[in-house]
LUMPA-401660 format. One record per residue (C-alpha): z, x, y; residue in three letters. Coordinates in steps of 0.5 Angstrom, whole numbers, padded with zeros to 4 digits, always signed. Each point is the difference from the previous one (the first is absolute). Example, Ala and Ser with C-alpha at 12.3 -4.5 7.8 and 13.67 -1.06 7.14 Angstrom:
REM LUMPA-401660
+0016+0025-0009ALA -0002+0002+0007SER 
***
This chain:
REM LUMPA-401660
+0000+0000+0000UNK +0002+0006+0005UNK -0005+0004-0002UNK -0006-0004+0001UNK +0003-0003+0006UNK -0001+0008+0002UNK -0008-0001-0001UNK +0000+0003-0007UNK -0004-0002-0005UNK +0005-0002-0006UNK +0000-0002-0007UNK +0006-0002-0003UNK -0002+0000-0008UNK +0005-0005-0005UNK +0000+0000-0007UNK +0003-0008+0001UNK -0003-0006+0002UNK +0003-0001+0006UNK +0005+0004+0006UNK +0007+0000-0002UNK -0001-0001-0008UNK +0003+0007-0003UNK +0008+0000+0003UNK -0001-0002+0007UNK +0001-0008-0002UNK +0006+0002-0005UNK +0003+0002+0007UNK +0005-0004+0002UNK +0000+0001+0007UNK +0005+0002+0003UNK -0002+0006+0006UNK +0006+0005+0003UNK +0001+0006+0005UNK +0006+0001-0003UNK -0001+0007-0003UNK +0004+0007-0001UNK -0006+0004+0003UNK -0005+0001+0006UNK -0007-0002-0003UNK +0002-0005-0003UNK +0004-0004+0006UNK -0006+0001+0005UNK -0005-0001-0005UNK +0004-0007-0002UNK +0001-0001+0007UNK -0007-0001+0001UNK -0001-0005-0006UNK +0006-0004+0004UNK -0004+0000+0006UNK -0007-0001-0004UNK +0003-0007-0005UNK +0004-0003+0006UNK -0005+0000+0005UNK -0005-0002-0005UNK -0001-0007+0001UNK -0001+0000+0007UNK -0006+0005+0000UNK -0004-0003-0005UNK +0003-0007-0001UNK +0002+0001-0007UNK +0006-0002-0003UNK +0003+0005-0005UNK +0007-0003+0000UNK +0003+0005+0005UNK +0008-0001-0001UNK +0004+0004+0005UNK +0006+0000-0004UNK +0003+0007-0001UNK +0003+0004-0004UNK +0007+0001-0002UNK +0003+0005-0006UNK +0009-0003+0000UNK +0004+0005-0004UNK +0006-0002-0004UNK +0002+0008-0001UNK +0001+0006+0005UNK -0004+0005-0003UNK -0006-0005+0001UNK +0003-0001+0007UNK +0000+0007+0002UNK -0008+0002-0003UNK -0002-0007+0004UNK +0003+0002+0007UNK -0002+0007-0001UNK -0007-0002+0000UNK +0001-0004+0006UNK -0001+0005+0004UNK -0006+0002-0003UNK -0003-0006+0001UNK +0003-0002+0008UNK -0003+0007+0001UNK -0008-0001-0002UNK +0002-0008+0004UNK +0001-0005-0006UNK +0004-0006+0003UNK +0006+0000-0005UNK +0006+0000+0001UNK +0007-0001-0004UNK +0003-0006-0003UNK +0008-0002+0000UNK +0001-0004-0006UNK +0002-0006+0005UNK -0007+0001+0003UNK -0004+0001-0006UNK +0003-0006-0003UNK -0003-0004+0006UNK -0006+0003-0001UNK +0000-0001-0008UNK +0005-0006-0001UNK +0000+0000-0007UNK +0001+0006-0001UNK +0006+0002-0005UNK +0005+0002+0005UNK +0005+0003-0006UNK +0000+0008+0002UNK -0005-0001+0004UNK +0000+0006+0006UNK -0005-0001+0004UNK -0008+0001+0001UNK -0006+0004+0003UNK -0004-0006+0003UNK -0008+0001+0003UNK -0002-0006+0004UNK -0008+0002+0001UNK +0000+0001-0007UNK -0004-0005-0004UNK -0005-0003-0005UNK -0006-0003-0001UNK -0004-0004-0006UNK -0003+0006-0003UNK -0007-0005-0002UNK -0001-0003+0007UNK +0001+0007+0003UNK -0005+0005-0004UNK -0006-0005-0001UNK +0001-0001+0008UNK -0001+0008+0001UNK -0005-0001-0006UNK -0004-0005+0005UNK +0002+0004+0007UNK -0003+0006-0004UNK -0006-0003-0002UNK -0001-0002+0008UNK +0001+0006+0003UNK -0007+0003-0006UNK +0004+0002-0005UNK -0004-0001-0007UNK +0004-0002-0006UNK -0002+0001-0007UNK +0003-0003-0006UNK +0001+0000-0007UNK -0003+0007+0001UNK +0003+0006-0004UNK +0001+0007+0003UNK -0003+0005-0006UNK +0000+0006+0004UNK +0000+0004+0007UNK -0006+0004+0001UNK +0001+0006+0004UNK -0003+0006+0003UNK +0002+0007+0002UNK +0007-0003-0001UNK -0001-0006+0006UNK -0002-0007-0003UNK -0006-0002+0000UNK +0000-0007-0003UNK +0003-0005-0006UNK -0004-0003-0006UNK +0003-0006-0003UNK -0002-0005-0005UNK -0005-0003+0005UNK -0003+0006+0004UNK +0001+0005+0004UNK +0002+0001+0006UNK +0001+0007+0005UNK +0005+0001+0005UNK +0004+0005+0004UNK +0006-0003-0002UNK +0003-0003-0006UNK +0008-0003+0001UNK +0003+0000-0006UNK +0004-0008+0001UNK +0001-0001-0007UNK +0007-0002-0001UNK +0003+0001-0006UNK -0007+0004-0002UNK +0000+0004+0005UNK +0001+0007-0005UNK -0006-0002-0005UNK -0005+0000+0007UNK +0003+0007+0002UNK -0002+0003-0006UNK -0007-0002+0001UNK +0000+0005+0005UNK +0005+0005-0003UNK +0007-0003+0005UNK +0006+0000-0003UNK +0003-0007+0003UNK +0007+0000-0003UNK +0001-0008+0000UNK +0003-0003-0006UNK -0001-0008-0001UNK +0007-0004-0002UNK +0001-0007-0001UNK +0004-0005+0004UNK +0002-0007-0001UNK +0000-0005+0005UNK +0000-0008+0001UNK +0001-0005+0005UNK +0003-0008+0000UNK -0002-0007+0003UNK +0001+0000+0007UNK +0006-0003+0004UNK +0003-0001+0006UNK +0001+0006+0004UNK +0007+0004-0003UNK +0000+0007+0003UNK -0004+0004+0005UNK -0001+0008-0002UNK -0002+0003-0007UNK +0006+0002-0004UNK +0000+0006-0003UNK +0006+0003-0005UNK +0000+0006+0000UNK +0005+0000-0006UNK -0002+0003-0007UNK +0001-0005-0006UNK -0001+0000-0007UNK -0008+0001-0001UNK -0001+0000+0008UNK +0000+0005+0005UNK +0000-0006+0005UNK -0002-0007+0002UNK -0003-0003+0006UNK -0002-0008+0002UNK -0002-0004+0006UNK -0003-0006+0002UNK -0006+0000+0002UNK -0002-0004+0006UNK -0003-0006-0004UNK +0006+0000-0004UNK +0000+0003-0007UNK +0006+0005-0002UNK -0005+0006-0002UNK +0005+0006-0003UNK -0002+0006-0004UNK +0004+0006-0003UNK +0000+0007-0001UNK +0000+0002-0008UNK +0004+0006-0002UNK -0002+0003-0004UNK -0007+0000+0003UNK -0005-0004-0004UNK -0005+0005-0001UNK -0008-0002+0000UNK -0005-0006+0001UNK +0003-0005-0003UNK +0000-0006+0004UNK +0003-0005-0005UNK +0005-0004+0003UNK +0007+0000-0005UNK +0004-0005-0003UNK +0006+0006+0002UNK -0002-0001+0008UNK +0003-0007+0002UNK +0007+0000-0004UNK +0000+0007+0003UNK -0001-0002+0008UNK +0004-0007+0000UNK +0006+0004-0002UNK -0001+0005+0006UNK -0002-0006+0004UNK +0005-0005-0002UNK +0006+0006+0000UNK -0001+0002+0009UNK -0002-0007+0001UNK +0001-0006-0005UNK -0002-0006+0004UNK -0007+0001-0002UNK +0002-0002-0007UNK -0003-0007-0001UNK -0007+0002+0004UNK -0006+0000-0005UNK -0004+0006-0001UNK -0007-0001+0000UNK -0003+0007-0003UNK +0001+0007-0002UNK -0006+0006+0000UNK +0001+0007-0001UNK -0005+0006+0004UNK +0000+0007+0002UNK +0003+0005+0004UNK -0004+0006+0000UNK +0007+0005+0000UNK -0001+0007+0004UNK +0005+0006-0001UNK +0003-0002+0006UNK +0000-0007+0002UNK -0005+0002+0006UNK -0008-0002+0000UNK -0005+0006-0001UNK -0004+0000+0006UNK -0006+0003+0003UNK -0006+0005-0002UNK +0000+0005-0005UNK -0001+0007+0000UNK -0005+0001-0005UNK -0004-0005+0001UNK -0002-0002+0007UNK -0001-0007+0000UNK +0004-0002-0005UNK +0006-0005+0003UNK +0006-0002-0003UNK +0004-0006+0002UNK +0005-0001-0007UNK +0006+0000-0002UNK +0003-0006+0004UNK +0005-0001-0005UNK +0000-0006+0000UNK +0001-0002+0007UNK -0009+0000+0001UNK +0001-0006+0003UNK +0004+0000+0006UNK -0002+0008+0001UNK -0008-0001+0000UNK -0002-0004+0006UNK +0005+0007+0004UNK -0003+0004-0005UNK -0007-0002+0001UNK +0000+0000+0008UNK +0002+0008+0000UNK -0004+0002-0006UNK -0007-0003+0004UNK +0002+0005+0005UNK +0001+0006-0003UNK -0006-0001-0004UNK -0005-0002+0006UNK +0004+0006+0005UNK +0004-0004+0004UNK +0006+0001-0001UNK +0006+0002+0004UNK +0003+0007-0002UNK +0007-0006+0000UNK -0003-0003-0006UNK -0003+0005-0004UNK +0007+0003+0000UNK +0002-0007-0003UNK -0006+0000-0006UNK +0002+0008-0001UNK +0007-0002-0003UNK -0004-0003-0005UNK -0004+0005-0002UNK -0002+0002-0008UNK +0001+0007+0002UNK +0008-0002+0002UNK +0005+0003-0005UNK +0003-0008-0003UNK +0006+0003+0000UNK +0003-0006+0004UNK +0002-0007-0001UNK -0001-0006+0003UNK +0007-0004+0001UNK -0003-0007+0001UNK -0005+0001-0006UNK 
***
């Protein structure tokens, strides 16, 4: 959308029927600045200014809720790692602020209160249905002279002199300057066919959403607490009214499988019923499972590689695609047609290939 927007001759090639078909529709659709680091925060910044301002620009309704985000603690070592990362998120200008429990109790009024301390609690974060959004950036897209092919496989990159030169697929070819490797949970088998290690490593997670109901609770919830079989667990209401909720498997469940279980709902209604168990008696509609395309660090790796000019990677989302893709394209589009500000090319720098991974994501 961006880089056609720029005058670029584009051709996004998809080996799905539709946009959004591989884990884009799996999303549930929650969208947050509140990260632990630069890149991230800004380029999640830039996506909440591109979501909520969406419907105003292009008269589209991607059901767009501003309800926040909020992470309550019910143990200090949680409270201290979360103040901490306050300071690093006010730095980079995220809205967000701490919570007493009696203020966050307003905020979430259902919300267990037993051992309840407090919560960070960002009130520009927010969501948007997944489905509306990427078929109304799809349409965008289109409009700006974008091309899209679909049902079309990728089966090799040509290159020439260590530069690409052009993509055969299982329709044609096609030559290019410029190949961007935005293949999710794929994106290490489309970096061997130019010989690039892409460390991205796909694991599944479940998520599902009830019936709708009258409004209950503004921001998302996000529990922080480990529990048996999970690392965390996270819930909100869409602006529709469904309760749309999702959990962190620990162990993680390596590999592509996609097949939702019948371990999932008894798993997350525990969880959900143990922090807030007024949500007992509301039906659940459905359950789905998609990927997370998992890097070492919790960080995408983004930007040129070194060996081969041309060739663009903007993977290992880990499963924050959604929310991170609309920031993520607007700064890639610059780079890639020179415009950037030496700012923002610091920002992509943070997520480069050739980083050392030896960090970690805190809000992964």
């Amino acid at each position: 959308m961006f880089l056609a927007d720029s005058g670029l001759d584009i051709l996004v090639l998809d080996k799905k029927s539709s946009p959004g078909q591989g884990q884009n529709k799996k999303a549930i659709g929650g969208i947050r600045a509140t990260h632990s680091a630069r890149s991230k925060i800004l380029i999640a910044k830039k996506s909440l200014e591109i979501f909520s301002g969406w419907e105003e620009k292009t008269g589209d309704d991607i059901e767009w809720y501003e309800g926040g985000y909020s992470y309550p603690v019910y143990n200090e070592e949680d409270e201290e790692n979360l103040k901490n990362l306050l300071e690093i998120q006010q730095k980079f200008g995220l809205n967000i602020k701490w919570l007493d429990k009696e203020e966050y109790v307003k905020k979430v009024p259902m919300i267990k209160k037993e051992g309840l301390i407090g919560s960070t609690y960002s009130p520009e974060d927010g969501s948007a249905s997944p489905l509306r959004a990427i078929n109304s950036f799809y349409l965008q897209a289109e409009q700006n002279g974008a091309e899209f092919k679909f049902e079309e496989a990728v089966e090799s990159i040509y290159t020439n002199k260590s530069k690409v030169t052009g993509v055969k697929t299982d329709r044609g070819e096609y030559s290019c300057k410029y190949v961007v490797n935005a293949a999710g949970a794929y994106a290490k088998e489309i970096g061997k066919m130019v010989g690039i290690e892409v460390p991205v490593t796909p694991d599944s997670h479940e998520a599902g959403i009830t019936e709708p109901v009258q409004r209950l609770f503004e921001p998302m919830v996000v529990d922080i607490r480990p529990a048996e079989g999970s690392k965390n667990y996270y819930f909100y209401q869409h602006k529709t009214g469904q309760i749309v909720f999702c959990i962190t498997p620990n162990p993680p469940i390596v590999g592509t499988d996609t097949n939702h279980t019948s371990v999932f709902l008894p798993q997350v209604s525990k969880r959900m019923l143990n922090i807030m168990p007024r949500l007992k008696n509301i039906n659940i509609r459905r359950t789905w499972r998609g990927l997370y395309p998992m890097t070492p660090d919790g960080y995408p790796i983004v930007g040129e590689t070194k060996e081969i000019k041309g060739f663009y990677n903007m993977a290992g989302m880990c499963g924050q695609g959604f929310m991170l893709g609309p920031g993520l394209g607007y700064y890639v589009s610059e780079d890639i047609t020179g415009d950037i500000s030496n700012e923002d090319k610091d920002i992509l720098g943070d997520l480069s290939l050739y980083r050392d991974f030896s960090g970690s994501e805190a809000l992964k």
